[in-house]
C-alpha positions in Angstrom: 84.9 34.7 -56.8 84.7 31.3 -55.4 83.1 30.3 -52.3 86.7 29.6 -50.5 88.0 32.7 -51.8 85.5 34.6 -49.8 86.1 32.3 -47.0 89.8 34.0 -46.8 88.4 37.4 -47.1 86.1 37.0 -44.7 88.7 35.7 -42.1 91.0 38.6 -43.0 88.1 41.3 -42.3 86.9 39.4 -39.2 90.8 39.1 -37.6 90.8 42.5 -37.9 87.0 43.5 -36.9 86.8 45.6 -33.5 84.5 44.9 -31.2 83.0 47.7 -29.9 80.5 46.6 -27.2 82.9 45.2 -24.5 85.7 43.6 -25.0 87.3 40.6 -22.4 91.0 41.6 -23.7 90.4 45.1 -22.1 88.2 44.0 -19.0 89.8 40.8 -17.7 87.8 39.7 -14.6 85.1 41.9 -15.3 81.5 40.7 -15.9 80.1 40.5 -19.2 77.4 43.0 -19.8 73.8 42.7 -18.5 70.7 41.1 -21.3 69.0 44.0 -22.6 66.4 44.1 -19.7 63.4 44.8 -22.5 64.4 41.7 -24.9 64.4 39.8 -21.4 61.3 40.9 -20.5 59.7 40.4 -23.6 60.5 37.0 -24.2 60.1 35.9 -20.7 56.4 36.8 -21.0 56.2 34.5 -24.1 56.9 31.4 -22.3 56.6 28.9 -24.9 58.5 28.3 -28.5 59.0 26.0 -30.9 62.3 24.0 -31.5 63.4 22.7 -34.8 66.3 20.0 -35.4 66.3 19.6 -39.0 68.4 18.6 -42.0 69.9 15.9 -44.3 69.9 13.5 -41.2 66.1 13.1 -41.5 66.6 10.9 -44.7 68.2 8.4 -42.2 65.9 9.0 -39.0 69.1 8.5 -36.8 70.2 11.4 -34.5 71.5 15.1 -35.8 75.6 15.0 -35.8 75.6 12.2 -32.8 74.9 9.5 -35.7 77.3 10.6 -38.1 80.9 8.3 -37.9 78.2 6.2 -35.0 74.9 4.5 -37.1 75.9 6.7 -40.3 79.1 6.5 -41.7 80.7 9.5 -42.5 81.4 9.7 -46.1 77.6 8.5 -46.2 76.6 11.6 -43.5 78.2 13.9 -45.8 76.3 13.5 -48.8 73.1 12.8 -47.4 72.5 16.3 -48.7 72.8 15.4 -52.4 69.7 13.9 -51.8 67.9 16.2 -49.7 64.9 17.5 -51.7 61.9 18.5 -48.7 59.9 19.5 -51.6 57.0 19.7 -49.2 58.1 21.6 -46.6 56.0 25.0 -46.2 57.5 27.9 -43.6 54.1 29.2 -43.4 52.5 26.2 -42.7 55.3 25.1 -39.6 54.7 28.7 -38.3 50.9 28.2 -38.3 51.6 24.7 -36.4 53.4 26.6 -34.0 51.0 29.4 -33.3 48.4 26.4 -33.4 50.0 25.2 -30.3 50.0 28.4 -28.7 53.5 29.2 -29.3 55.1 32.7 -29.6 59.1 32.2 -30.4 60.9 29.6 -33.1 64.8 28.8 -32.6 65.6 26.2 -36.0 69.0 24.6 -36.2 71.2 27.1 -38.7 73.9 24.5 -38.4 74.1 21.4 -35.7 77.3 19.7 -35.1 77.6 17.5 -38.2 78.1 21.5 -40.1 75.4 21.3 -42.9 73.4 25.1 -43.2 70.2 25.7 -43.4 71.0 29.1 -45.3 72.8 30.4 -48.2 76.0 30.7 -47.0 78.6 32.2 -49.4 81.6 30.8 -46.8 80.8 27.0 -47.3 79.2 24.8 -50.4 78.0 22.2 -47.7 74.3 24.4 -47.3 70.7 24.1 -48.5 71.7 25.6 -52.2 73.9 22.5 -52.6 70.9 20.6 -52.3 68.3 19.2 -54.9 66.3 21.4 -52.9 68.1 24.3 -53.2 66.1 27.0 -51.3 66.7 29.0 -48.3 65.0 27.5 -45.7 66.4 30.3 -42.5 65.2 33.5 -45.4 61.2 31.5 -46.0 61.5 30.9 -42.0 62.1 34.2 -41.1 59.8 36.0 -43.1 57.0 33.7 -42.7 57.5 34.3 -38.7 57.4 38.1 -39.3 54.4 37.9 -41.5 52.4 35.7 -38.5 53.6 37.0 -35.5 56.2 34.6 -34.4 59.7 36.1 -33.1 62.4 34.1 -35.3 65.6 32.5 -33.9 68.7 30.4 -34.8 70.6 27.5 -33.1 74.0 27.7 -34.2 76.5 25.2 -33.2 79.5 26.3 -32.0 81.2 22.6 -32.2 81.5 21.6 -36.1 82.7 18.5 -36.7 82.8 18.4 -40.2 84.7 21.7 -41.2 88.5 21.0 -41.3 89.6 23.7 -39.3 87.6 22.6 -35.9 89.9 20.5 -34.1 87.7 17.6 -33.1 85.5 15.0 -35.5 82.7 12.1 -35.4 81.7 9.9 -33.8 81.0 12.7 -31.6 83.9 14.8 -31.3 86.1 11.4 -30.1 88.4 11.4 -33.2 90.6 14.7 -34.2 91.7 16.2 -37.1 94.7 16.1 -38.6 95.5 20.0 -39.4 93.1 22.1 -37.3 93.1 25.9 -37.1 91.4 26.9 -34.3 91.7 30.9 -35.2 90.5 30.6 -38.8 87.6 28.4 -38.2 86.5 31.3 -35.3 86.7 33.5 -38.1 84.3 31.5 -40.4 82.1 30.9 -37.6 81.8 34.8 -36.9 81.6 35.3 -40.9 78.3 32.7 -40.4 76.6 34.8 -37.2 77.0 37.9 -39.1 75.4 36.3 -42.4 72.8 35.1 -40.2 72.0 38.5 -37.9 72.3 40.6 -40.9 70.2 38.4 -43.4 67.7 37.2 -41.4 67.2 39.3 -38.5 66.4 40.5 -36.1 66.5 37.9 -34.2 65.2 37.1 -31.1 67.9 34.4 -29.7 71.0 33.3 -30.9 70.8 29.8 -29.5 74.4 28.2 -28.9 75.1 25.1 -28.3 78.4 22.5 -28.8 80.3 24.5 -26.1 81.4 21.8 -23.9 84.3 20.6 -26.3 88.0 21.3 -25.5 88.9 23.4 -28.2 86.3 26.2 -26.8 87.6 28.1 -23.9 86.3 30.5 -21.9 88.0 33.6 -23.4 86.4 32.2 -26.9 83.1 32.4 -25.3 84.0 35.8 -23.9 84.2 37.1 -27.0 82.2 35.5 -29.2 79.4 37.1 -26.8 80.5 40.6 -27.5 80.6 40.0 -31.0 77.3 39.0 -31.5 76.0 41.9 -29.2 78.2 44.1 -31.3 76.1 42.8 -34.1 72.4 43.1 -32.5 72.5 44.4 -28.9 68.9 43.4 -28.3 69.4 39.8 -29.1 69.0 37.3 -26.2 72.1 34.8 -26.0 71.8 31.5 -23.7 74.5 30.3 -21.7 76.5 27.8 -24.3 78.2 30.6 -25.5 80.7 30.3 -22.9 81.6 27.3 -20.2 80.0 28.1 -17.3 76.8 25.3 -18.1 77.5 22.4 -16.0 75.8 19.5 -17.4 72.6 18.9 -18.3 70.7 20.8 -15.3 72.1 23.7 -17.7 72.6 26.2 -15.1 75.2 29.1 -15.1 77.6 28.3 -12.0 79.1 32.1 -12.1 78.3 35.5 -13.3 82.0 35.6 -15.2 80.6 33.5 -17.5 78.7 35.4 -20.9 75.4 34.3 -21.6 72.1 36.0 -21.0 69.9 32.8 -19.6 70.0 29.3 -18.7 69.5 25.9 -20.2 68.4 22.7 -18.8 67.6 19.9 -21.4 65.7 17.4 -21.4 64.8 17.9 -17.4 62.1 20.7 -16.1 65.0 23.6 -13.9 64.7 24.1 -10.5 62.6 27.0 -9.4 64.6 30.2 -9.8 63.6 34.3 -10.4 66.8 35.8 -10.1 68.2 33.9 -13.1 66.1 33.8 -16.6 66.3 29.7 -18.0 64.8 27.9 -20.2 64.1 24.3 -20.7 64.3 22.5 -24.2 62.5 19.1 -24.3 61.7 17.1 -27.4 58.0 16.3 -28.5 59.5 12.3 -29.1 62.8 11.1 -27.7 64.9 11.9 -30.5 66.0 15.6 -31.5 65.9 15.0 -35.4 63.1 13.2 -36.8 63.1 9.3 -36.3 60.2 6.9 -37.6 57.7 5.4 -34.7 59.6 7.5 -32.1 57.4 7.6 -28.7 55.2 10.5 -28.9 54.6 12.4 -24.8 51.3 12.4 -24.3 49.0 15.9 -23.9 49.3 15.6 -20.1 53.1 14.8 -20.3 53.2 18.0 -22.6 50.8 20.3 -19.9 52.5 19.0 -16.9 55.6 19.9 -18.5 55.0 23.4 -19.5 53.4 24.1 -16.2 56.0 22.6 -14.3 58.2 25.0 -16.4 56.6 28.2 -16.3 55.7 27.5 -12.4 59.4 27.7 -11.6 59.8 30.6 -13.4 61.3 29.2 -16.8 60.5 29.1 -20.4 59.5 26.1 -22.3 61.5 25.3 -25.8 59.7 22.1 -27.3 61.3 20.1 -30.0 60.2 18.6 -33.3 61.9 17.3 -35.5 60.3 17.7 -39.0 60.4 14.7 -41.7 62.4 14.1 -45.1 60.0 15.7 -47.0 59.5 18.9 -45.3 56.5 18.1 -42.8 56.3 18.4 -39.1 54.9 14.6 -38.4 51.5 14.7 -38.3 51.0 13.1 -35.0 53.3 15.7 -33.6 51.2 18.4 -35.6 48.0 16.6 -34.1 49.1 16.9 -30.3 50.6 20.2 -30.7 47.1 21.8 -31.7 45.7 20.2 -28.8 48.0 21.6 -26.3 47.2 24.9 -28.0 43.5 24.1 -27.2 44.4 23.7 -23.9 46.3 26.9 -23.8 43.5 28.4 -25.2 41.3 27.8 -21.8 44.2 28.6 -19.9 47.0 30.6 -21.3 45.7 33.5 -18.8 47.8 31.6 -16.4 51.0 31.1 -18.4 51.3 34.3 -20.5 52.9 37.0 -19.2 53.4 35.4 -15.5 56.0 35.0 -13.0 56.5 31.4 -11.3 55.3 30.9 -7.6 54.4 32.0 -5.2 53.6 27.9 -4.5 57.2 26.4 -6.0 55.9 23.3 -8.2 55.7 19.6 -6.4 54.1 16.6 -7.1 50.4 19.0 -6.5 51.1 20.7 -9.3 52.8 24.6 -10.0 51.2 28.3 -9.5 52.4 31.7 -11.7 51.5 35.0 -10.7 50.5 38.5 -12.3 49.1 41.4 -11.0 46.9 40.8 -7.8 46.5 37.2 -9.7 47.8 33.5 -8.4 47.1 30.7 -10.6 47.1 27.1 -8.7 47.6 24.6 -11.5 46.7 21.4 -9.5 47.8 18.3 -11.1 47.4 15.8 -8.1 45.2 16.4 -5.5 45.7 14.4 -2.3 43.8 11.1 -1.6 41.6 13.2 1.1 40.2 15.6 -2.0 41.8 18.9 -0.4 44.9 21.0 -1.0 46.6 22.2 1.9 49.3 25.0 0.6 51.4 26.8 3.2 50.1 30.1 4.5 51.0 33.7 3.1 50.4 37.2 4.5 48.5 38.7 2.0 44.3 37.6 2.2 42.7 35.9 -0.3 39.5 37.9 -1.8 38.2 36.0 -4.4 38.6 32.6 -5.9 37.3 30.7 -9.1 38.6 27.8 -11.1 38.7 28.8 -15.1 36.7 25.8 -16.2 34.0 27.3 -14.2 34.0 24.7 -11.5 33.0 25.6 -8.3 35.8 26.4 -5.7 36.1 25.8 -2.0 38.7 27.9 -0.5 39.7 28.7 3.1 42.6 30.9 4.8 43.9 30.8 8.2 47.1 31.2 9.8 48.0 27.7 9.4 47.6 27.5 5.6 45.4 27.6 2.3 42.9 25.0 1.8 41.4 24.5 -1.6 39.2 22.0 -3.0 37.1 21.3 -5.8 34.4 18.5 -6.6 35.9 15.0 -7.9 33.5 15.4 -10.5 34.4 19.1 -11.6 38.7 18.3 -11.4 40.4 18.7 -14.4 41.5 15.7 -15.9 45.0 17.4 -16.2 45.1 20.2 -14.1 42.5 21.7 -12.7 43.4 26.2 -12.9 42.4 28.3 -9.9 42.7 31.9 -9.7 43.3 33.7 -6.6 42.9 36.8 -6.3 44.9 38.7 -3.7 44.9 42.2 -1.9 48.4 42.3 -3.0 50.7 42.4 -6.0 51.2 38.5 -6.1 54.7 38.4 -7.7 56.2 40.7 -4.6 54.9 37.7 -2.2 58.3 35.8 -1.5 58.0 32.1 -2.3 57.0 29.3 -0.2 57.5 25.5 -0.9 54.5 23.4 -0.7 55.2 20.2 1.6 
């Protein structure tokens, strides 16, 4: 049976598929259903993952999807994967990169916007076993994940501009096509997210993305939610399922709206515990790999991730691997140095809540148990930090590089200080230790 003879089966099973979980048809105003509270939980104690935009596109170094129709033209985009042939790329060797760097989760790109899969996929030709490659780079992913330690996730891209059923095209979804079919390419998408939860999970995080386009409408994201909970009810599902992002900041503005967590990209979200988020950030500038693209420096990278996690976030860090199947080996090179960083003083990132000092310009603090950690990143042009004061008393103090620590408490405030000398020269970590359980201490902002 051909590959577009499945397709119609497929879309004939799927029309006809219930839904068990929940169902917006037979609950119209009514919220989507709650995460599952210990998928939450676990992956909000992680804190840090690894994001992968990677495909054909590398052999050009322009952008994923945005480039095709713009600096690639079209008919060229769409072959780029006759000559796709990574023959050095090794899913053991990204996952150990990734571990390296002291991450815990990995979301790769199953399909961007431009359509090509990273997987076998018996609904389309246009995938990896197309390519002179021709091996599954989602079913080596995945396994090499479970093998290390690393939970395994998928971006899948709602918005497809090359399949000839999604309404919209390149450059950028600004051209249409002539014959679209909204319902039958729903059908192949839901055919895909059931090829990928069932062949390669479980997953941690169906990642969505391409949401913002016309043809997606809220009832789509409605129940494209419940389908792939009906599928894996302990997967986590951000936001860009449905259309309640607005803009980049990525947050949800209502509960109607499906999607388990938030998503600011390319910007650090606002402090915020009563609604899980994440932020994705590339390594360079560019998503997919580009030649001599500016690499952030170790500090850009810390003060990131503690700016992050501080406000109660997750950080989702983007490389984009090259032609031949490497992660860049500058980008390999600063990774393993933010892991050696992490390695002195994850403590304070792992497993924590943000606060109870929301970030600023001096830095962020987390919190577990009786624990606050101050990661101070500027300290004022007097030498001490003056945070604001909280009710529970300070018993203990020590910075984890073993510098000394000067620390004071009075009604006014906190005052901390440590030796020019002995400061970090990225952010100096001190622990606090209270007579309280430090996440129940309400937040303050730090003038």
């Amino acid at each position: 049976m051909t590959r577009a003879a499945l397709l119609v089966m497929f879309a004939g099973l799927l029309a006809v598929q219930p839904v068990c979980l929940w169902s917006a048809e037979s609950a119209p105003g009514a919220k989507p259903p709650a995460a599952n509270a210990d998928a939450m939980r676990r992956w909000q104690e992680m804190r840090f993952g690894m994001f992968i935009h990677w495909g054909p596109v590398s052999l050009k170094g322009t952008e994923i999807g945005w480039s095709r129709g713009k600096e690639v033209p079209k008919d060229e985009y769409d072959q780029l994967y006759t000559q796709f042939n990574p023959t050095r790329f090794d899913a053991d060797e990204w996952v150990e990169v990734a571990k390296a760097a002291g991450m815990k989760y990995l979301v790769i790109t199953s399909k961007h916007h431009d359509g090509f899969c990273l997987w076998d996929s018996k609904l389309t030709e246009y995938d990896v076993m197309s390519t002179p490659f021709g091996r599954d780079v989602l079913k080596e992913l995945s396994a090499a994940c479970k093998r290390q330690g690393i939970l395994f996730s998928t971006y899948y891209s709602i918005c497809d501009w090359h399949h000839p059923d999604y309404p919209t095209d390149s450059p950028g979804g600004r051209t249409h096509k002539a014959e679209p079919n909204m319902d039958r390419y729903v059908a192949y998408m839901k055919g895909h997210l059931r090829e990928i939860v069932e062949g390669y999970g479980p997953l941690g995080i169906l990642w969505f993305d391409g949401e913002w386009e016309e043809p997606w409408t809220h009832r789509h994201g409605l129940d494209l939610y419940a389908y792939v909970r009906s599928l894996q009810d302990g997967i986590l599902v951000n936001n860009r399922v449905d259309k309640g992002r607005r803009g980049m900041q990525g947050a949800t503005v209502s509960e109607e709206f499906a999607g388990d967590y938030d998503t600011p990209e390319q910007q650090i979200g606002g402090f915020n515990r009563r609604r899980p988020w994440e932020t994705c950030m590339t390594i360079c500038r560019q998503w997919a790999w580009k030649p001599d693209d500016r690499l952030k420096s170790l500090g850009e990278c810390v003060e990131t991730l503690v700016q992050t996690v501080g406000g109660d976030g997750n950080l989702l860090l983007n490389v984009g691997p090259m032609p031949d199947g490497r992660i860049e080996p500058r980008q390999v090179e600063r990774l393993k140095e933010l892991g050696a960083w992490l390695a002195k003083y994850g403590e304070g990132i792992y497993g924590t809540r943000g606060g109870p000092f929301m970030p600023g310009a001096w830095g962020a603090s987390t919190c577990k148990g009786n624990s606050i950690y101050l990661f101070v990143t500027r300290w004022p042009d007097d030498g001490a930090l003056l945070l604001p004061p909280i009710q529970q008393r300070i018993v203990h103090s020590r910075a984890l590089s073993g510098a000394k620590t000067v620390v004071g408490q009075s009604e006014s405030g906190i005052f901390i200080n440590v030796a020019r000398a002995d400061r970090d020269e990225i952010a100096t970590v001190i622990v606090l230790t209270v007579d309280a359980e430090a996440p129940a201490i309400p937040p303050v902002k730090v003038p």
